[in-house]
DOLOTOR-903371 format. One record per residue (C-alpha): x, y, z; residue in one letter. Coordinates in pm, whole numbers, plus 50000, padded with zeros to 5 digits. Each point is the difference from the previous one (the first is absolute). Example, Ala and Ser with C-alpha at 12.3 -4.5 7.8 and 13.67 -1.06 7.14 Angstrom:
# DOLOTOR-903371
512304955050780A 501375034449934S 
This chain:
# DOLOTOR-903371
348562746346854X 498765023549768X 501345005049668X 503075025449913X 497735023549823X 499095009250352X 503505009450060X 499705035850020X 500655026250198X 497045017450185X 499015038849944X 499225019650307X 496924993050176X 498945033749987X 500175000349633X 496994973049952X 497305013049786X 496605002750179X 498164964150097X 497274988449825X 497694973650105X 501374967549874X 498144967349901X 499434972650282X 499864962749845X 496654982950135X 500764978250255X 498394968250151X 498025015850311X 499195029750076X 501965012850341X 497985018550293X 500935036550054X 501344992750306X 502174971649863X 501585027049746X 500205023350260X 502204976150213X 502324991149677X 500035038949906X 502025004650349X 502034969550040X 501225001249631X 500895035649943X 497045004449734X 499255034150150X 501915037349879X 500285005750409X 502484967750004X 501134997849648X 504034990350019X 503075019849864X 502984989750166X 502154964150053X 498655005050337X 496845001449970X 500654971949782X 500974975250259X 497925016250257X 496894986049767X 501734965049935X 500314994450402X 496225016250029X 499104976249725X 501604967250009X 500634996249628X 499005017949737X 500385004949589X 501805021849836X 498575013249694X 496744982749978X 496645022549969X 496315002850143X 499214969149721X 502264975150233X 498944995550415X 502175006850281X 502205031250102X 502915008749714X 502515026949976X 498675016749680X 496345009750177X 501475011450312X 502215027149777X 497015007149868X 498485002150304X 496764992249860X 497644965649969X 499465003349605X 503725005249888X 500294978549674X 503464996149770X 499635020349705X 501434982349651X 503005018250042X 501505002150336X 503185016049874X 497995037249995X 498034990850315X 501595019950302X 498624979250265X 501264965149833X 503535013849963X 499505012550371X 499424962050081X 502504986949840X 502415028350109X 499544990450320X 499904965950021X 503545003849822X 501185019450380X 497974977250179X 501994966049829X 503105022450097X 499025006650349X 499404966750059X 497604999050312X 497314984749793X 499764965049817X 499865001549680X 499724976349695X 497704980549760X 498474976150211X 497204972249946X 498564997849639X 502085028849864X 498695026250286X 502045028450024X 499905009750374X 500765019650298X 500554981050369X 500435011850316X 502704986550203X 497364980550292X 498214986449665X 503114984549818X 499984966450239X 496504995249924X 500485002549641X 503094976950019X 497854974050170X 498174998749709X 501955004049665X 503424999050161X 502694977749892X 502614992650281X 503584989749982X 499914964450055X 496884999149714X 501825014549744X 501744974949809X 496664983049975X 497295029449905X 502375022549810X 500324993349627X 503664997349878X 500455035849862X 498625017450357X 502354978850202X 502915015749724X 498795033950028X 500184996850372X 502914978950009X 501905033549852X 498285019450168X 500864993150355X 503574998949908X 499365040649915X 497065005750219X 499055027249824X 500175004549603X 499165018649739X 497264977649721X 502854994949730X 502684993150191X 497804972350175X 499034985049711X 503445002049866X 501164979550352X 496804975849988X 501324989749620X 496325001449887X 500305017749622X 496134998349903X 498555034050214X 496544983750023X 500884973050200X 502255018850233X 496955021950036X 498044972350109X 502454991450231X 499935030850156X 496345000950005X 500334963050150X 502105013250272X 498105030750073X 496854983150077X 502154971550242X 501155031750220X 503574995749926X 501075029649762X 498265032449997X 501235030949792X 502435022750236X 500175026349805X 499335020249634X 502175016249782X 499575019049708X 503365013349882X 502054991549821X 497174973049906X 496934991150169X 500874966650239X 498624986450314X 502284988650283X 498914967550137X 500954989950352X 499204968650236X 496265005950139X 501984989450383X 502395024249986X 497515026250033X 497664989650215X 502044972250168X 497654999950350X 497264993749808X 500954973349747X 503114983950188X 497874984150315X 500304966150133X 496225005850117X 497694984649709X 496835014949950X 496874975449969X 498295004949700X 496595005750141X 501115030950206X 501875013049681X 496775000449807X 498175010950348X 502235032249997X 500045006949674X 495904997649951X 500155022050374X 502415023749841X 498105007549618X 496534996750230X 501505028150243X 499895024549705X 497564987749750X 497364999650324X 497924976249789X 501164972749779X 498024988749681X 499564966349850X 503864994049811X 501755031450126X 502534992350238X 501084971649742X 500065021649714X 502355027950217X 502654972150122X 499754972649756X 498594973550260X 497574974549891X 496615006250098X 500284973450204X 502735015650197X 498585031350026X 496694981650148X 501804985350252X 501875029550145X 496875020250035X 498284972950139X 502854996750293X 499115037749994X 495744993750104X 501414972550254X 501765026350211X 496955023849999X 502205028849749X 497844991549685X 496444990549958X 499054982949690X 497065015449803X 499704977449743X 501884972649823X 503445015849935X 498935037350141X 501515009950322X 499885028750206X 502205014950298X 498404997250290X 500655031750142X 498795018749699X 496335012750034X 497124971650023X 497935021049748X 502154989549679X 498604966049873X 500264979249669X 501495017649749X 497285007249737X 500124976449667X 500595026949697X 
C-alpha cells in the first residue's frame, strides 16, 4: 500500500492548476493507434470518462476486471490514478501530497474500502489492487489459500494474526497486533501482507482520527458468495478468465504484460491466452502478442521501438 506520506486529504478538483504535458517512460513496443484508442475507452484514459465519484469507482472496477490503484502511464494495465486523470500520460509527481488528483485517488479509494462492493487488498507480489466481485473466484483459484490449507501454507505469525482476528472479525491494526502477541511491527506487517495476498483479510475500513489505523476484516465476510463456494475453480479456466478479462480492455496484449499487471508467471499468462486463440476470442500475432478477435483486422504486430 502506499506509504503514509500519501495520507492526505485531497483539495477540490476544481482547484487543480492547469495540465501540462507530462513525461511517458519508453516502453517495449510501440502500440497501434487503434490499440490505444481501445485502452483510452475501456480504461477511463479520456476527460469525456474521467471518474469522480465511489461510483464511478466501482462502475470502472466491474467494467475492468481489476485494476491498480495509484500506478501511472510508466506501468501497463488500467489503474485508478490515470482514470482520475482521465488522461493516458498521467505520471506521479515526487510529491503526491500537493498533487490534487493523487489525493483524489486515494480519497476515494478510502470510501470505496468503506463501501465495500469492491475487493480490495495487496495481492500477488505486493500489488495493490482493485477486484470486481465475478473476478475474486478466479483470483482465489490462483493465489488463494483455503481453510483446510492453512495450517500448512501460512507462516506462524499469519495464522496468529488471523487466529485473533476471527475471534473480532473486524479490528483495528494495534489492537490486532496487540491480540496476535506479535511485538516486532515488521513481522506483523508481513503477516498481514502474507494474508492479504492468500485472500483471507482485506482492509474494511480507514480511519484517520484520533490516529490514522486500518480496520482489517475476514476477506469471506465480505464477499462470502464469492470466496465461500464448495465449487472449485480449475486452474486453467482461472488463468483463461483472467487473460480474457485484462485482454477485454487492453484489446491487444504485448510480450510480458498481462504477467507484469497480475503477478502470474509468464508461463501462466501464456497459457490462459492461449486457451483464449483455442476458442476463436484471441488470435496470436506473434510469440507472446495477442489480439481480440473482434477488434479491427487492420492492427498487426506491435512495432519494435
Amino acid at each position: 500500500m502506499p506509504s503514509r506520506s500519501t495520507r492526505t486529504r485531497p483539495t477540490s478538483r476544481t482547484s487543480r492548476s492547469p495540465r501540462t504535458p507530462s513525461r511517458i517512460a519508453p516502453t517495449r513496443e510501440t502500440l497501434p493507434a487503434e490499440v490505444d484508442d481501445h485502452r483510452d475507452r475501456h480504461w477511463r484514459r479520456e476527460g469525456a470518462r474521467q471518474i469522480d465519484t465511489a461510483f464511478d469507482v466501482e462502475r470502472f472496477v466491474e467494467e475492468v476486471g481489476f485494476t491498480a490503484c495509484l500506478t501511472d502511464s510508466r506501468r501497463p494495465g488500467p489503474s485508478l490514478y490515470v482514470a482520475v486523470c482521465g488522461r493516458r500520460d498521467a505520471v506521479l509527481p515526487r510529491n503526491v501530497q500537493t498533487d490534487p488528483e493523487a489525493s483524489q485517488t486515494w480519497l476515494l479509494k478510502d470510501e470505496v474500502i468503506r463501501r465495500g462492493k469492491v475487493y480490495y487488498a495487496k495481492l500477488s507480489r505486493g500489488r495493490v489492487m482493485f477486484l470486481a466481485p465475478r473476478m475474486v473466484p478466479y483470483f482465489q483459484a490462483i493465489w488463494g489459500v483455503r481453510r483446510r490449507e492453512e495450517a500448512r501454507r501460512l507462516s506462524a505469525p499469519a495464522r496468529a494474526v488471523l487466529k485473533a482476528l476471527r475471534k473480532e472479525w473486524e479490528m483495528a491494526t494495534a489492537d490486532l497486533r496487540t491480540d496476535a502477541r506479535i511485538s516486532d511491527r515488521r513481522v506483523f506487517m508481513q503477516a498481514i501482507d502474507e494474508l492479504q495476498a492468500a485472500m483471507i483479510v482485506i482492509p474494511g475500513e480507514v480511519l484517520y482520527l484520533p490516529k490514522f489505523t486500518y480496520l482489517w476484516t475476514v476477506a469471506e465476510g465480505r464477499f462470502p458468495d464469492q470466496l465461500v463456494s464448495r465449487k472449485t475453480i480449475a486452474r486453467d479456466v482461472a488463468l483463461r478468465e483472467i487473460a480474457r478479462c485484462f485482454l477485454d480492455g487492453a484489446g491487444l496484449t504485448v510480450r510480458g504484460e498481462l504477467a507484469r499487471v497480475t503477478g502470474l508467471s509468464r508461463a501462466d499468462a501464456g497459457r490462459g491466452n492461449r486457451a483464449l486463440v483455442a476458442e476463436g476470442y484471441a488470435t496470436m500475432l506473434s510469440p507472446g502478442v495477442y489480439r481480440l478477435s473482434r477488434l479491427s483486422s487492420s492492427v498487426d504486430t506491435p512495432a519494435q521501438p
